[in-house]
C-alpha positions as CSV (number, residue, x, y, z in Angstrom):
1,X,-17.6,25.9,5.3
2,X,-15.9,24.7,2.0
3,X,-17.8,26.0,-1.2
4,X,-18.5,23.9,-4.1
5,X,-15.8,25.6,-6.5
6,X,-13.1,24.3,-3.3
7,X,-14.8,20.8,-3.2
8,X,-14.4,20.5,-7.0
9,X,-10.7,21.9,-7.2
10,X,-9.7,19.7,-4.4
11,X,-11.4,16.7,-6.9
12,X,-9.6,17.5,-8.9
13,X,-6.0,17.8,-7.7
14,X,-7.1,13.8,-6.2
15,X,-7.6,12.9,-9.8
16,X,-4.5,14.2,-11.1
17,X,-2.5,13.2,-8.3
18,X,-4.2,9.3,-8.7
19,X,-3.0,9.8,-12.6
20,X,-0.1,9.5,-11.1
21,X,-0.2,6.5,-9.0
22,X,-2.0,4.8,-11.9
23,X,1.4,4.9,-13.8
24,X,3.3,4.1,-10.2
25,X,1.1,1.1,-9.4
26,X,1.4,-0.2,-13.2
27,X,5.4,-0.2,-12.9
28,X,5.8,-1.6,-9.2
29,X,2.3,-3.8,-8.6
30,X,3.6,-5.4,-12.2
31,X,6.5,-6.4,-10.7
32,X,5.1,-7.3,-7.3
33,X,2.6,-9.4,-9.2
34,X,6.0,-11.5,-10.1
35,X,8.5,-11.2,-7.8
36,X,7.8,-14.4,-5.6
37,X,7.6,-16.7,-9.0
38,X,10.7,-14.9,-10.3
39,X,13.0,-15.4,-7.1
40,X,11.7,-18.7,-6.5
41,X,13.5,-18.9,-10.4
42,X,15.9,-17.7,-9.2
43,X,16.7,-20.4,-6.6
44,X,15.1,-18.6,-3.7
45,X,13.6,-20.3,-0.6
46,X,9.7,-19.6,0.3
47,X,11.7,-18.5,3.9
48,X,13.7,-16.2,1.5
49,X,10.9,-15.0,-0.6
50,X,9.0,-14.0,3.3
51,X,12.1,-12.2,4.4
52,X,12.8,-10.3,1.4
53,X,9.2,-8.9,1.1
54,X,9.1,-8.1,4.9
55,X,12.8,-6.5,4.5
56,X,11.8,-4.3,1.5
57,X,8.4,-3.2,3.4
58,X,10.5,-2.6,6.8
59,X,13.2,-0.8,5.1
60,X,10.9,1.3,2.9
61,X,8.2,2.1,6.1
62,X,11.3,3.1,8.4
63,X,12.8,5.3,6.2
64,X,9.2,7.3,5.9
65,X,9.5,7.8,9.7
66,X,12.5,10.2,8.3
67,X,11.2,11.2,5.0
68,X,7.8,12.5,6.7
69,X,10.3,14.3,8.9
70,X,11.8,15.9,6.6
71,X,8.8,17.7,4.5
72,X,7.5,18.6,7.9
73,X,10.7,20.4,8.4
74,X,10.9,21.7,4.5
75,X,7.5,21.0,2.9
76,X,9.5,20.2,-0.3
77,X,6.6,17.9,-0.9
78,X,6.8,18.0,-4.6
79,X,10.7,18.0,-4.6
80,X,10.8,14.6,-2.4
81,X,8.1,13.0,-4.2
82,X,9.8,13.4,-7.4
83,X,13.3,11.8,-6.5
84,X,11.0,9.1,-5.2
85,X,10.2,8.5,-8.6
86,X,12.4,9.1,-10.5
87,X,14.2,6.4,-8.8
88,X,11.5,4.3,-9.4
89,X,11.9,4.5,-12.8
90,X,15.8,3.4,-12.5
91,X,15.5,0.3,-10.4
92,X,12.3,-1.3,-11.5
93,X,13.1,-2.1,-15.1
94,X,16.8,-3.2,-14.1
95,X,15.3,-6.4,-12.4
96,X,15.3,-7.9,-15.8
97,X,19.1,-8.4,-15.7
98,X,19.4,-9.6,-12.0
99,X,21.8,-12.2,-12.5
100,X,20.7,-14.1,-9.3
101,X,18.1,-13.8,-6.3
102,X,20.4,-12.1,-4.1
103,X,20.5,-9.3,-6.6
104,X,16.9,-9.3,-7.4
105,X,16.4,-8.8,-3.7
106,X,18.9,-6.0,-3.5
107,X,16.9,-4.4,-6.7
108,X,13.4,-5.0,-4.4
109,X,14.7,-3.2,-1.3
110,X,15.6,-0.4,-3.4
111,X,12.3,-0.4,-5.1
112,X,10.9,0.0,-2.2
113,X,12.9,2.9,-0.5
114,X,11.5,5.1,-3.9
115,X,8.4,4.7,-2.2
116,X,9.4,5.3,1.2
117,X,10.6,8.8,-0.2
118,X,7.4,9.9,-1.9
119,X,4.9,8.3,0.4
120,X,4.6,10.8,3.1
121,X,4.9,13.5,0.9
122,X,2.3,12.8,-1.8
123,X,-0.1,11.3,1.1
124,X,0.3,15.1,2.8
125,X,-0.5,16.6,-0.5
126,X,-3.1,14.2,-0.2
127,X,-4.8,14.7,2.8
128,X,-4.9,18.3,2.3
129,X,-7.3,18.2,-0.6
130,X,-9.3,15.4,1.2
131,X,-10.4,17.7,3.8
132,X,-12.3,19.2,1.4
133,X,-14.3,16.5,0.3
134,X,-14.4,13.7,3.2
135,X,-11.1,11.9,4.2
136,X,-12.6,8.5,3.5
137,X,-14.1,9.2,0.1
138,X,-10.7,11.4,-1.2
139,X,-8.2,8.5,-0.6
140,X,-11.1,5.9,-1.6
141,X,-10.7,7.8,-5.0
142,X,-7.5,7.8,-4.8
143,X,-7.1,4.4,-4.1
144,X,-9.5,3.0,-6.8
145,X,-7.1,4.9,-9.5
146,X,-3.9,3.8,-7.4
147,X,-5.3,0.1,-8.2
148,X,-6.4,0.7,-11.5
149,X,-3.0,0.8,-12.5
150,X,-2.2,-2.5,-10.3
151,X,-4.8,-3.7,-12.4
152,X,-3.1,-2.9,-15.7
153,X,0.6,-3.9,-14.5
154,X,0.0,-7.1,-14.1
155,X,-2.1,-7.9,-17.3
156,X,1.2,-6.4,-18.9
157,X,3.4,-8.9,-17.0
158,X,0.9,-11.7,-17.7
159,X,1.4,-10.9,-21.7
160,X,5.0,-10.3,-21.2
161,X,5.4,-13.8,-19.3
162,X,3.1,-16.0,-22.0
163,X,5.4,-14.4,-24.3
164,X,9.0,-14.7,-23.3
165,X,8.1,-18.1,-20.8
166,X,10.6,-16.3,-18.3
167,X,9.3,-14.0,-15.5
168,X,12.7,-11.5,-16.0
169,X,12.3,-10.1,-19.3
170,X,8.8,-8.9,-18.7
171,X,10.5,-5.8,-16.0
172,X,11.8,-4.1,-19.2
173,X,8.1,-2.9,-19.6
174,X,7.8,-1.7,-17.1
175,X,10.1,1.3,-17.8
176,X,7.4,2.7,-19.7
177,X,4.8,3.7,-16.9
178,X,7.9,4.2,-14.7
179,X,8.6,7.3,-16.7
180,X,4.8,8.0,-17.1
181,X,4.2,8.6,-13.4
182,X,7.4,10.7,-13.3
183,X,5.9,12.8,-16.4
184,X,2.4,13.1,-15.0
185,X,3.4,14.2,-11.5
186,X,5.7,16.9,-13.0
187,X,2.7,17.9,-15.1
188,X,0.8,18.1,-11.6
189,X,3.0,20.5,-9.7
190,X,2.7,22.6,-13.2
191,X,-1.3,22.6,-13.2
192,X,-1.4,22.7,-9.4
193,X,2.0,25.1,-7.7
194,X,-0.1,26.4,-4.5
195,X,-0.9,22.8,-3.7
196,X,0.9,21.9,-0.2
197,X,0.9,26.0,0.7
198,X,-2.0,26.4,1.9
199,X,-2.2,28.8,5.2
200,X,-3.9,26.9,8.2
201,X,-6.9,28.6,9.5
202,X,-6.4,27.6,12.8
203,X,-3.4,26.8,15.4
204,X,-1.4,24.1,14.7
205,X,-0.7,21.1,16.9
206,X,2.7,21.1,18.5
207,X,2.7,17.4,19.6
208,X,0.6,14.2,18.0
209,X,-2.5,13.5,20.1
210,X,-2.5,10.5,22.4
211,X,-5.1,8.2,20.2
212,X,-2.3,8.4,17.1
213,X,-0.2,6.1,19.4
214,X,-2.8,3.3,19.9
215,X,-3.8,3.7,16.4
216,X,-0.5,2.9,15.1
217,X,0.2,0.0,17.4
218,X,-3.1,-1.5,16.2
219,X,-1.9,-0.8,12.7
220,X,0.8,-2.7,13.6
221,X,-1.2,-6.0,15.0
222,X,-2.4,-5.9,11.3
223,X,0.7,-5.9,9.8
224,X,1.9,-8.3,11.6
225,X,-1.0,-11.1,10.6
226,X,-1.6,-9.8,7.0
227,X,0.6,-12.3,4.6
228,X,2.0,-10.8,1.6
229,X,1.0,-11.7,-1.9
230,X,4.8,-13.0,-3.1
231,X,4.5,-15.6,-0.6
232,X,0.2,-16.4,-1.6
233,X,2.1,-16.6,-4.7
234,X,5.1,-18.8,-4.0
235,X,2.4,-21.1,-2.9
236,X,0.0,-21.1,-5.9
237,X,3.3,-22.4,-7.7
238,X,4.8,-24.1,-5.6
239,X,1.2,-26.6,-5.0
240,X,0.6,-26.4,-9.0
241,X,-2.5,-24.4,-8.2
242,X,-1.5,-22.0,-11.0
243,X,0.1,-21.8,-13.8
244,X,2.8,-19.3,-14.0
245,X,1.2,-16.9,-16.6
246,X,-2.4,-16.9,-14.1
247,X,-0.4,-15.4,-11.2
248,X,0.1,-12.0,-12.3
249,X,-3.8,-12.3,-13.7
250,X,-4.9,-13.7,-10.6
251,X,-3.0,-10.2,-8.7
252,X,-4.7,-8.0,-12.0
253,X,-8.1,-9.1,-10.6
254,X,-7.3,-8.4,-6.9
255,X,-5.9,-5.2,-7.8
256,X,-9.7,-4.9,-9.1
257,X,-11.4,-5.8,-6.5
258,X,-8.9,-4.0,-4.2
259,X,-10.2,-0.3,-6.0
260,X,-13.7,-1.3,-5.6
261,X,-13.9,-2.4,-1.8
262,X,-11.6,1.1,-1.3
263,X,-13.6,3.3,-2.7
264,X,-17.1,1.4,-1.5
265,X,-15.6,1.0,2.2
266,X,-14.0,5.1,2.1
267,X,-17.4,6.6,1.4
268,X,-19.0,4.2,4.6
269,X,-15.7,5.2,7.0
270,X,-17.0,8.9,6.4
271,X,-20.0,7.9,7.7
272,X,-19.6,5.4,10.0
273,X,-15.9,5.7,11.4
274,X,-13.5,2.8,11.6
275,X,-15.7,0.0,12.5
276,X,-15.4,0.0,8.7
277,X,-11.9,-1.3,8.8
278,X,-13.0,-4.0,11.7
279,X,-15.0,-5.2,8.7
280,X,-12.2,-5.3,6.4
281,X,-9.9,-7.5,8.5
282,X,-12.6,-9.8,9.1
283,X,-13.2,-10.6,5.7
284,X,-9.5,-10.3,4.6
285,X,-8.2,-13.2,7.2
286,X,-10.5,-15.5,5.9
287,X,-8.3,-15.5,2.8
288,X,-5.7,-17.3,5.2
289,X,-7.1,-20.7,5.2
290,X,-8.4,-20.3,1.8
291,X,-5.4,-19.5,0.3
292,X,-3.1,-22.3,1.9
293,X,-4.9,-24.7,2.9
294,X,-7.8,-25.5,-0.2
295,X,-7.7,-25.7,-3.6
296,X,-7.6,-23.9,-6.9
297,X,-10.9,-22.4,-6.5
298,X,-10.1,-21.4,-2.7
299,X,-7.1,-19.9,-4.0
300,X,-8.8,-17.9,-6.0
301,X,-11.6,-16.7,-3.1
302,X,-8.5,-16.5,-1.0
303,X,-6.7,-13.6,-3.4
304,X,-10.4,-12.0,-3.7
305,X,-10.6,-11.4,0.8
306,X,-7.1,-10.4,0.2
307,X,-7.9,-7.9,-1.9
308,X,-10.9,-6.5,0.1
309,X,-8.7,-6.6,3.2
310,X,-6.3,-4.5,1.5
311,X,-9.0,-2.2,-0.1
312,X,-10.4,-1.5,3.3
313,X,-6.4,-0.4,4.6
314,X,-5.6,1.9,1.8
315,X,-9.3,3.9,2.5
316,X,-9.5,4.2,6.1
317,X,-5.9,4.1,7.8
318,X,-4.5,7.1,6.2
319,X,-8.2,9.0,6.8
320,X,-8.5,7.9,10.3
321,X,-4.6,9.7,10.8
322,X,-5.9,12.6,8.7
323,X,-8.7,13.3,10.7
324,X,-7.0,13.7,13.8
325,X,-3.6,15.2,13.5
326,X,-3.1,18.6,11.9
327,X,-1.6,19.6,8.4
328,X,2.1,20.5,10.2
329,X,2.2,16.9,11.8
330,X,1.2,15.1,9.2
331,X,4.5,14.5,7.2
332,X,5.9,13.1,11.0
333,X,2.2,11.3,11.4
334,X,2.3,9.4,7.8
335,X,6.2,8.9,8.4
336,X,5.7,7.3,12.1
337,X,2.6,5.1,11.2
338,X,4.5,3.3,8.2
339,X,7.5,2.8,10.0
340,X,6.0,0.7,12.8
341,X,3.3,-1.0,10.0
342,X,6.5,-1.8,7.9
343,X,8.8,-3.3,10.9
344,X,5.6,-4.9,11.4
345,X,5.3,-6.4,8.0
346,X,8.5,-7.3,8.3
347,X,8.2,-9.4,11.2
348,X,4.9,-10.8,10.2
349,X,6.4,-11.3,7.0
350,X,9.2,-13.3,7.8
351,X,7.6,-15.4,10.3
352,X,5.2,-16.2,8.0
353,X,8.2,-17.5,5.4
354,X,9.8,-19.6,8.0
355,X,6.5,-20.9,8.9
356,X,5.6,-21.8,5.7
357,X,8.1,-24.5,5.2
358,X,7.4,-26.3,8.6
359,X,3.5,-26.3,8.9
360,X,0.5,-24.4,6.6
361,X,-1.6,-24.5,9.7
362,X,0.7,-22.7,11.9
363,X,0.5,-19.9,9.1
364,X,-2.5,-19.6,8.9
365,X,-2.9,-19.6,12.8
366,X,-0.2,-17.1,13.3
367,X,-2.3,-14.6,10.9
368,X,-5.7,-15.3,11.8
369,X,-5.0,-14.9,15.5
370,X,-3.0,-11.3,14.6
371,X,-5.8,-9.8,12.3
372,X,-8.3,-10.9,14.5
373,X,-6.7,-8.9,17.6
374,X,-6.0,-5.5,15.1
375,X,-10.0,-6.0,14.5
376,X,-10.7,-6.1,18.1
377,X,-8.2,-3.2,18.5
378,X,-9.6,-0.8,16.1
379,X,-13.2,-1.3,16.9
380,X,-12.5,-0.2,20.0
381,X,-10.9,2.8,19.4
382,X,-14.1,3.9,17.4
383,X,-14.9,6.7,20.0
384,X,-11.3,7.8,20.9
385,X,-11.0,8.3,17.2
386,X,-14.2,10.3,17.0
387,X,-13.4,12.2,20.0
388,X,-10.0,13.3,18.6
389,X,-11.6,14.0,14.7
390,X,-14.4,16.2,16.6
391,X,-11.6,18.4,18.6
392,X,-9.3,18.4,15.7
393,X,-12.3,20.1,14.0
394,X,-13.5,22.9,16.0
């Protein structure tokens, strides 16, 4: 039984670790909010723009698969984390003097293997607060400050953009909540040192139970149908549907809507399971034909299921793995999942690009078709998942 004095520790350790991620999500959801504008500046290819977002996800999840390994092995959690973001705070605000697209990709991919360092580790620091306070609702906390920052980012890049009337000098801002996140985690692991040594109270799983593997290949159906936002983006400018200085306003806004429907749709998944994510996906691939195939006012409905979709991932997938594999797994757990979402992605991704330049419809086809299968997928997993969370539990 947790007492109330554990449930409000463990509150607060989620705020201070979403402090955090508010400063992250400022530095690289500001940059995402640009990055398919910019490289199409650049002289990149929608194909280009698909492949390079897929590349930096796949890079970035497979190297989890070894990073989740590793604080498994070490449980350096803190340690990990912080070289994750500390090289954050290097590559993110060079982007600004990226001569061409190919090096602005190179700086992406790079960007993105930061966060493939401190992912697993801050998401097992994470989970184990969570379980003090409900899976769902923790990371929906979580989440909701994680996007309150991808809120923020973006208006910064919007200001930066109507400013300069070039996309690449607006990453030298960025440099500033780059070294914020890296000042408030260090602050973190000073307020909170016994956080990631706890001592289980029960035995410890050996070997990740047999639901985790048909969770992650449904995971990975979604990946493969959900379109990135560089390439929604891409789109918006490259059919006039936005002006250049919207786009980043236009990702603010989802970033909004993306807290609310996480933290909303965590506190249902503790009550109601993952049918909650079914719901999700549903909603989020009707921002396919929205987004590519109507107008401005579409486009902008389009971003909004986007954002719900993506609010409904960052709640429940990491919660459903927390419930059902135990605190020494979960480094390997977090690690493996990302690694087939982001191959995944990556696939998804880049089909998605090459589709793009031969027929809309085929896009939005090609995801529809894929989200709607992860749906099917995860709704029926409802009662293995429960089954697992109830034996993980005793």
């Amino acid at each position: 039984m947790v007492s109330k004095e554990e449930r409000a520790t463990a509150l607060r350790f989620i705020v201070c670790l979403g402090v955090v991620s508010l400063f992250a999500d400022m530095t690289y959801e500001g940059a995402y909010s640009i990055i398919g504008p910019f490289l199409k500046d650049l002289g990149a290819s929608a194909a280009a723009v698909g492949l390079i977002a897929g590349l930096g996800e796949m890079i970035a999840a497979s190297l989890r698969f070894f990073s989740g390994r590793l604080v498994d092995r070490t449980r350096a959690y803190w340690t990990v984390a912080i070289c994750g973001y500390i090289l954050n705070l290097v590559v993110v605000p060079a982007m600004a003097f990226a001569g061409n697209w190919k090096m602005a990709a190179l700086l992406v991919v790079v960007e993105r293997t930061g966060k493939s360092l401190r992912g697993p580790a801050r998401d097992v620091l994470l989970s184990e607060a969570t379980s003090k306070i409900g899976h769902g609702w923790g990371f929906g906390v979580h989440a909701a400050m994680d996007q309150t920052g991808a809120v923020l980012g973006p208006l910064l890049m919007a200001d930066a953009v109507m400013r300069a009337h070039h996309f690449g000098p607006a990453f030298l801002r960025l440099a500033f909540p780059a070294a914020g996140a890296l000042l408030a985690l260090l602050v973190a692991r000073l307020v909170y040192p016994q956080a990631g040594k706890a001592t289980p109270r029960k035995v410890q799983s050996k070997t990740l139970p047999g639901v985790f593997r048909m969770y992650v290949a449904a995971a990975g159906v979604l990946a493969l149908g959900f379109v990135d936002f560089p390439l929604l983006a891409y789109h918006f400018q490259d059919s006039a549907l936005a002006k250049p200085a919207v786009i980043p306003l236009l990702f603010a806004g989802a970033m909004g809507v993306n807290g609310l429907a996480a933290l909303i749709l965590g506190k249902l998944f503790d009550r109601f399971g993952i049918p909650i994510l079914s719901f999700g996906i549903l909603i989020s691939l009707v921002g396919l034909p929205l987004g590519f195939l109507g107008g401005s006012t579409a486009a902008v409905a389009s971003v909004a299921c986007w954002a719900i979709g993506m609010g409904a991932q960052d709640a429940t997938l990491r919660s459903g793995i927390a419930q059902v594999v135990s605190m020494n797994k979960r480094g390997s757990a977090f690690g493996a999942f990302n690694g087939v979402y982001g191959v995944m992605w990556f696939l998804g991704s880049a089909t998605m690009g090459l589709l793009y330049g031969h027929s809309l419809m085929a896009l939005v086809v090609f995801g529809m078709v894929a989200q709607l299968a992860a749906a099917i997928l995860f709704f029926r997993l409802r009662t293995p998942l429960a089954l697992a969370a109830a034996a993980a539990a005793q």
